[in-house]
C-alpha positions in Angstrom: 85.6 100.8 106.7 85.2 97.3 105.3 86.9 94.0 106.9 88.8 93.8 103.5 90.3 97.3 103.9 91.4 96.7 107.5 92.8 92.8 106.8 95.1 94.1 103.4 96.2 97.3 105.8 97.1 95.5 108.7 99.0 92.6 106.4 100.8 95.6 104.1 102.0 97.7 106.6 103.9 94.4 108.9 104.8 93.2 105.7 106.4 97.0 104.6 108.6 96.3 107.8 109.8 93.0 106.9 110.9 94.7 103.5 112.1 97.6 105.2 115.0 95.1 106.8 115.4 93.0 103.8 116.5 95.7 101.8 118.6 97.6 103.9 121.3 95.4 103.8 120.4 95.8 100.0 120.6 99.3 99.2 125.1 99.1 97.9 123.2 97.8 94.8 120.7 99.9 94.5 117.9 99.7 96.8 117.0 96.9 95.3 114.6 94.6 97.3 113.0 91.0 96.5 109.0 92.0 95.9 108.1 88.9 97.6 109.4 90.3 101.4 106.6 92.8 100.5 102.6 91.7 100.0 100.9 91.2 96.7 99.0 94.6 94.9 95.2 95.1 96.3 92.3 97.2 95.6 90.0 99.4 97.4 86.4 99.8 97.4 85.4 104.2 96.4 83.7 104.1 99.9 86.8 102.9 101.8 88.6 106.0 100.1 86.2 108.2 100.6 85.9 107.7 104.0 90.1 107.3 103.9 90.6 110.8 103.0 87.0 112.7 104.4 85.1 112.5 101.5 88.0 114.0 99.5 87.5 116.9 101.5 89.5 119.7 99.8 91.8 120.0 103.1 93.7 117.2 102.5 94.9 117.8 99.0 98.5 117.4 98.7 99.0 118.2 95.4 101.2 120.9 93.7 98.5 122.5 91.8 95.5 121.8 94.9 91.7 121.2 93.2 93.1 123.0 89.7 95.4 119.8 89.3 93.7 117.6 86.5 94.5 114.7 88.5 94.1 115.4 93.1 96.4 113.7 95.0 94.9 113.6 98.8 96.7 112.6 101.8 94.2 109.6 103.5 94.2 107.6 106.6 93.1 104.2 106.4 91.3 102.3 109.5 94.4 100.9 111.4 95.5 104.9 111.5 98.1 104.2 108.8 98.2 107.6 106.7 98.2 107.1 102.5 98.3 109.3 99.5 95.4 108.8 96.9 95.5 110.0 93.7 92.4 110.4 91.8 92.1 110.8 88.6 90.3 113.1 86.2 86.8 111.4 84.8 88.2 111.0 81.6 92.0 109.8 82.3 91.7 106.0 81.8 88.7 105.3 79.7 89.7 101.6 79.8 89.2 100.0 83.2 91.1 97.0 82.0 94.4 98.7 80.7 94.3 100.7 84.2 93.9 97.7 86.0 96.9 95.9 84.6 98.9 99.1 84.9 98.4 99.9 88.6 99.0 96.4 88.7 102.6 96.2 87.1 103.4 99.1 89.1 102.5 97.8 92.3 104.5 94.8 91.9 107.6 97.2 92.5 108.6 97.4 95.9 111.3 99.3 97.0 112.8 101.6 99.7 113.7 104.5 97.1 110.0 104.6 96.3 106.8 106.0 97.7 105.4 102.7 96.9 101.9 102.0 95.4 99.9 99.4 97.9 96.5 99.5 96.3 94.0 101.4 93.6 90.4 101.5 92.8 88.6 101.2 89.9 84.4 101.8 90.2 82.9 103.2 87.3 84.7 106.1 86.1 86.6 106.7 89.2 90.3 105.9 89.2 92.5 105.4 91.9 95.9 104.9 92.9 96.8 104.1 97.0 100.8 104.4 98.1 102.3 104.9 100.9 102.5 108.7 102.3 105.5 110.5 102.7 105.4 113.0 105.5 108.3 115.6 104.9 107.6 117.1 101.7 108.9 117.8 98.2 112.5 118.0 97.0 111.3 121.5 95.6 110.2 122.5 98.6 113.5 122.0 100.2 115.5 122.7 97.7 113.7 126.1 96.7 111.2 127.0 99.8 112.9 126.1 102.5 112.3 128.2 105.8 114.8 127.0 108.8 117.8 126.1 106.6 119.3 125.0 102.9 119.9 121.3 102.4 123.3 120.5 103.4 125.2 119.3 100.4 125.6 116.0 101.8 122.2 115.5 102.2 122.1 116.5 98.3 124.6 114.1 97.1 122.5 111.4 99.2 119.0 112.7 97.4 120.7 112.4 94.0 122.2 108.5 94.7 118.9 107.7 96.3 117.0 109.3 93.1 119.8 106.6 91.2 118.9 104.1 92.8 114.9 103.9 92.5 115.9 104.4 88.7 118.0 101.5 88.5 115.9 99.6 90.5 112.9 100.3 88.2 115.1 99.5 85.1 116.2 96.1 86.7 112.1 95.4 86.8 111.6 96.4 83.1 109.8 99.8 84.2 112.7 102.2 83.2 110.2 104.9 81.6 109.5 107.6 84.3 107.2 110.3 83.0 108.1 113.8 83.7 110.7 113.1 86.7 111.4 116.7 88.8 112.0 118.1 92.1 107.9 117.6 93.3 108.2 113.7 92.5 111.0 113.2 94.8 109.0 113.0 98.3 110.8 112.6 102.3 109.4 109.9 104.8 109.6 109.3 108.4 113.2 109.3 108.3 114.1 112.0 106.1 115.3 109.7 103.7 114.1 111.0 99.5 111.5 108.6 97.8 111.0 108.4 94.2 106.6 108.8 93.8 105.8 105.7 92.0 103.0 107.7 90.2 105.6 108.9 87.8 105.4 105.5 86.5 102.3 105.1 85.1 102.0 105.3 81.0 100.5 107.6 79.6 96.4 107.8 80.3 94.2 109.0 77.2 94.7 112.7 78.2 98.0 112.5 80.2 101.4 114.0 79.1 104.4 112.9 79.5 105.9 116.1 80.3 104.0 119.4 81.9 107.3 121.2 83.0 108.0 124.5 80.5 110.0 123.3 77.5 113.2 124.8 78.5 113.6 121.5 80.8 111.3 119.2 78.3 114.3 116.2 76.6 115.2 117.3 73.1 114.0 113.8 71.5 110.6 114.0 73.0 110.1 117.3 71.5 110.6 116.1 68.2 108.6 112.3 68.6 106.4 112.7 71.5 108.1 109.8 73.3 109.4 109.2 76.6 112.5 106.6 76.3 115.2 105.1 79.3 117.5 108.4 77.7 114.4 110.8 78.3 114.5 110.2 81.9 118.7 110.2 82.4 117.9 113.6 80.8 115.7 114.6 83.7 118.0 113.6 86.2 120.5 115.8 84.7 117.9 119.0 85.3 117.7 117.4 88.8 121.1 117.3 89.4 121.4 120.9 88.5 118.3 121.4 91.1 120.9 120.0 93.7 123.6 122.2 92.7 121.9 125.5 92.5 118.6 125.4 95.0 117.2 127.0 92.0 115.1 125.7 88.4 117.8 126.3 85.8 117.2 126.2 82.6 119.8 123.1 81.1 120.7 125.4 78.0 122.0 128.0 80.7 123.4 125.7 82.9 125.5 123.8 79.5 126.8 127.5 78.9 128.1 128.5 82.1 129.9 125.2 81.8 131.0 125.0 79.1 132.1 128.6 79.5 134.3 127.1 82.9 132.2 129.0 85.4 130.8 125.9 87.1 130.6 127.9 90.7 128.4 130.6 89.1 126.1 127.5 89.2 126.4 126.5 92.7 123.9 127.6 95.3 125.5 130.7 97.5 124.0 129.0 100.6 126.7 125.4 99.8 129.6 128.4 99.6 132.6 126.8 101.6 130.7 123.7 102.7 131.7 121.6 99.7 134.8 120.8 97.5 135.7 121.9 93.5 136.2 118.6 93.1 133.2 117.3 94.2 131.4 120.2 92.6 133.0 119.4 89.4 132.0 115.7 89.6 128.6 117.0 89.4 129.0 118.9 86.7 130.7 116.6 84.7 127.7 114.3 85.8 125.2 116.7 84.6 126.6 117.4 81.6 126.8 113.8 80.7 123.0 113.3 81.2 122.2 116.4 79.5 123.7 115.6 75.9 121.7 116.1 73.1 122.4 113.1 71.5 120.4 110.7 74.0 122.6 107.3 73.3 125.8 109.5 74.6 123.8 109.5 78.4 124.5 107.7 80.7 122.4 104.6 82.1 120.9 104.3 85.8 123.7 101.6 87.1 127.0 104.3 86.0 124.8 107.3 87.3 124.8 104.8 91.0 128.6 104.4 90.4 129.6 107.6 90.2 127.5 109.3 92.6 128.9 106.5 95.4 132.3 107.9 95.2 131.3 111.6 96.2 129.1 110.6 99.1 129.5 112.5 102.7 128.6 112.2 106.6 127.2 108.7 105.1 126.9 107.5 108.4 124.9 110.6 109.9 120.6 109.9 109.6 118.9 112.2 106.6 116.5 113.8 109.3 119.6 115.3 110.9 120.7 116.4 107.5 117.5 117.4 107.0 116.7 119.2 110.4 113.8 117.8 110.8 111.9 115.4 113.6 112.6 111.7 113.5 109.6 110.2 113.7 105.5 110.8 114.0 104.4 112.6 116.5 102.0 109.9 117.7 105.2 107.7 118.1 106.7 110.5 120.4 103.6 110.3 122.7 104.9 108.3 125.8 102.6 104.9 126.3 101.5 103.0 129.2 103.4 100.0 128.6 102.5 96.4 130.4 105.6 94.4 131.4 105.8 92.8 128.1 105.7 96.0 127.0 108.4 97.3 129.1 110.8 94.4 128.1 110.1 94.5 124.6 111.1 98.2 124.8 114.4 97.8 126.5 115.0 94.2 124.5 115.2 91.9 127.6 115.2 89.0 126.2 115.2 87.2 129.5 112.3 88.9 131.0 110.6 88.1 127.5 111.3 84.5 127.8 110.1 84.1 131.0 106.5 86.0 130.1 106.4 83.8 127.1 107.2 80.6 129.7 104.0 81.8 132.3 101.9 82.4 129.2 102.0 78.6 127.5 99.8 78.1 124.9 96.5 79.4 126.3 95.9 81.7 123.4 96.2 78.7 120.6 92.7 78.6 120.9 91.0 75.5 118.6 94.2 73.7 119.1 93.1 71.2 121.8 90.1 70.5 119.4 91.8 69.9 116.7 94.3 67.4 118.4 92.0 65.5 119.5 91.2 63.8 116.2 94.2 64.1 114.7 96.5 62.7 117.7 96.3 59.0 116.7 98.3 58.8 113.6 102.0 58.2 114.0 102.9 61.3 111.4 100.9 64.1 114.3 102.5 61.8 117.0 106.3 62.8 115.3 104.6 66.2 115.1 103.9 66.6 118.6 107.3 65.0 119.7 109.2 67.5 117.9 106.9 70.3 119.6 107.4 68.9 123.1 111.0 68.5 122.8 111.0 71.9 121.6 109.0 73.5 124.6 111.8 71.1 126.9 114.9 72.8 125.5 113.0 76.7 125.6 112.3 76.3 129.0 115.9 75.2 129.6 117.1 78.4 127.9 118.8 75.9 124.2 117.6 77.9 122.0 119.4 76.2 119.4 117.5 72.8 120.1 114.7 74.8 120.6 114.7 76.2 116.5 115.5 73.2 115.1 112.2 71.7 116.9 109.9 74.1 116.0 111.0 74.0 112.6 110.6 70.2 112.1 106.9 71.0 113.9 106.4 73.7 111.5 107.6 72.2 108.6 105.2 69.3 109.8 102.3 71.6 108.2 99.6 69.9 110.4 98.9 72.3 113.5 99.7 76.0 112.7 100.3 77.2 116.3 101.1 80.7 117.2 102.6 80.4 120.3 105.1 78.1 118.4 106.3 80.8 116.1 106.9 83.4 119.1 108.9 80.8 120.8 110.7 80.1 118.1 111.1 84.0 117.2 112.6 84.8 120.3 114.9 81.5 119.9 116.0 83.3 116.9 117.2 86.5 118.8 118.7 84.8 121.2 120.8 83.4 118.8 121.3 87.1 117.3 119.4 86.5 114.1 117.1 89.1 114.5 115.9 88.9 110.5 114.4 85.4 111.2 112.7 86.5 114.2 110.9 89.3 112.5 109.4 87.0 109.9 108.3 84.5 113.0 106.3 87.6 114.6 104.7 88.6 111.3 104.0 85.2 111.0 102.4 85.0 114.6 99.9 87.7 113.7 98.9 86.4 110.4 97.8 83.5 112.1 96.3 85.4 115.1 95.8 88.9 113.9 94.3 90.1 117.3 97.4 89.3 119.6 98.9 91.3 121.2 102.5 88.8 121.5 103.0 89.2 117.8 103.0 92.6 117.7 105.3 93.0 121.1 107.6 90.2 119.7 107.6 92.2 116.3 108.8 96.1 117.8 111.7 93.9 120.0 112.8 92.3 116.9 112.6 96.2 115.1 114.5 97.5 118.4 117.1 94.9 117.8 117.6 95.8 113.7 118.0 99.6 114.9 114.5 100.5 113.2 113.2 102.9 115.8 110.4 104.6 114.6 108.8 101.2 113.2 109.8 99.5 116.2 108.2 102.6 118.3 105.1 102.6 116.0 104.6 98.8 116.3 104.8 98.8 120.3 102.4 101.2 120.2 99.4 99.1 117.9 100.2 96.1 120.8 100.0 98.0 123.6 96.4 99.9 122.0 95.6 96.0 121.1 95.9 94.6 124.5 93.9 97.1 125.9 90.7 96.9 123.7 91.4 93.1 124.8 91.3 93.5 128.6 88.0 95.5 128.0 86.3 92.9 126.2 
């Protein structure tokens, strides 16, 4: 694959992890993360896909429908061994290249932990594209209504339908609160069993698309009778999901309404919850369902009171969804145990000591051009200031004040003359010494953007992961530095 493909990869997927962290202390208001922790929208060229995804070989179709689907989703792997879903689209979908340009665009501004987020598309000739990130764990409907080893708990339930809340209100907040045709197969599981919203749902109609290819027993009333999809139109699809949730089966909403109204809520319920949940809570459901599910679309509820109400019934909050879910945490290439170096080894267990004193032997031999550079730069009193606040840095990290040590480095970096990378990985493990493991993070990521084939950043990077209790990313990224320094000591 092309340089291009490999750069944007490489820069998306430390970037995901730096959003990743950002947002979880974000998610009490809905999931809702800043799109700048996240990198900017990119395209991909047909060959990089092709090769992503084996020629669209028919084996890794993901899709409901497989190669009848109008539009094939395909599960792909890009060249850093990062594994995406592409969509393709039928020849005559998006006739204009320009209005699915701008679309795939807007949507890929969104960036959010509740989505399946899109990273990238394609547009060459007829072909169109979308790239976004794959989920590994299935479909809510195959779950909810083929599962094999065991029902969803109904906590896990309760946490799919806040979650589902919470990538609408999120998408409302950024002016994309039309979702077309929302149901059980949009709602996907990643690593960590946690339920993602697909962001291809969000795309307006193309010149062939509907809005809506479930049976018309589950179709809104109002698009029936205008052939638009409004805010209300998707509340009212939620509703049909929450009964999903309840039952583990596809109920029709004019059966479900009936049965309520008729007080036989529990003839609803899934015999598999029996005894594992409360009336009460059951009965908040209901009453939640029944809300969304009104005829009259202005008597729904919005996406911000859906998040309200569905905090109060949450349960076992505190227990991961892939234990909910029963499944593996984690890839299996992250379980695979690694040869690690001493950095390695220190990174893993989070010695910071050990780490500072690696960082100490190693100097600044891998700032290569730096000594160049200096050289012609060195005799004006701005770099001499610059300098000063680097060497007074490197003094109080070698005597272990790391608080000196930051404020240095900062006054260096904020200097804007050298860009060194060894200064960032000092100052990044200054940061976690001073338990600010956010700050660090960014100072690794920003260690590899300037010197995207070292091995530090990335060691640097899985500590500060480790320390923010994001395993399987922190697992995931030891592994790339540890592969990294090995193609290095080859060369």
């Amino acid at each position: 694959m092309g340089a291009r493909c490999s750069k944007f990869s490489i820069c998306w997927f430390h970037s995901h992890l730096k959003a990743s962290v950002l947002e979880s202390s974000d998610l009490e208001n809905g999931g809702k993360g800043e799109k700048n922790a996240w990198p900017s929208f990119g395209e991909f060229s047909l060959e990089q896909l092709k090769v992503a995804t084996s020629g669209f070989s028919s084996d890794n179709i993901v899709s409901e429908h497989g190669e009848k689907a109008p539009n094939v989703v395909y599960k792909g792997k890009l060249d850093n061994d990062r594994w995406v879903a592409v969509k393709r689209f039928n020849k005559f979908a998006w006739p204009d290249s320009r209005q699915f340009l701008e679309e795939a665009k807007a949507v890929g501004s969104l960036r959010s932990e509740r989505l399946a987020n899109l990273i990238g598309c394609c547009c060459e000739g007829d072909e169109r594209l979308l790239v976004a990130e794959f989920m590994p764990n299935e479909t809510l409907a195959k779950h909810l209504f083929h599962w094999e080893n065991q029902p969803m708990k109904w906590a896990m339930r309760l946490r799919v339908a806040l979650y589902l809340a919470q990538a609408l209100e999120y998408c409302s907040s950024k002016g994309r609160a039309l979702y077309h045709d929302l149901n059980a197969y949009r709602i996907l599981f990643d690593n960590d069993g946690n339920p993602r919203l697909s962001c291809f749902g969000l795309m307006k109609n193309s010149r062939d698309g509907k809005s809506y290819s479930t049976n018309l027993a589950f179709t809104p009333p109002e698009y029936l009778r205008t052939g638009r999809v409004t805010p209300e139109s998707v509340v009212y699809s939620f509703g049909t999901l929450l009964l999903d949730l309840m039952s583990g089966k596809h109920i029709p909403p004019s059966h479900a309404l009936d049965l309520i109204r008729g007080k036989n809520f529990l003839m609803l319920m899934d015999s598999a919850l029996e005894g594992h949940f409360s009336n009460e809570d059951g009965m908040e459901l209901v009453r939640l369902a029944s809300r969304c599910l009104q005829y009259e679309a202005r008597e729904r509820p919005n996406a911000k009171s859906l998040v309200i109400s569905l905090m109060s019934v949450q349960k076992e909050a505190e227990v991961p969804s892939y234990v909910l879910m029963g499944i593996p945490h984690g890839t299996a290439s992250s379980k695979q145990p690694l040869s690690l170096t001493p950095f390695g080894e220190a990174c893993m267990r989070i010695d910071l000591t050990a780490i500072h004193e690696i960082l100490e032997k190693m100097g600044y031999k891998d700032d290569e051009g730096i000594a160049n550079e200096l050289s012609f730069q060195m005799w004006t009193s701005q770099m001499q200031e610059t300098l000063n606040s680097k060497k007074h840095g490197d003094t109080a990290f070698r005597a272990k004040d790391f608080a000196t040590a930051i404020d240095c480095y900062t006054r260096f970096i904020d200097g804007g003359t050298i860009v060194s990378p060894t200064v960032y990985a000092r100052r990044c493990l200054s940061y976690l010494m001073n338990d600010r493991p956010q700050e660090a993070l960014g100072d690794a990521m920003q260690a590899q953007v300037v010197s995207p084939q070292w091995p530090t950043a990335l060691y640097l990077q899985a500590t500060c992961l480790f320390s923010l209790g994001m395993e399987g990313d922190a697992q995931e990224t030891l592994k790339d530095g540890t592969n990294l320094e090995a193609k290095r000591s080859k060369n």
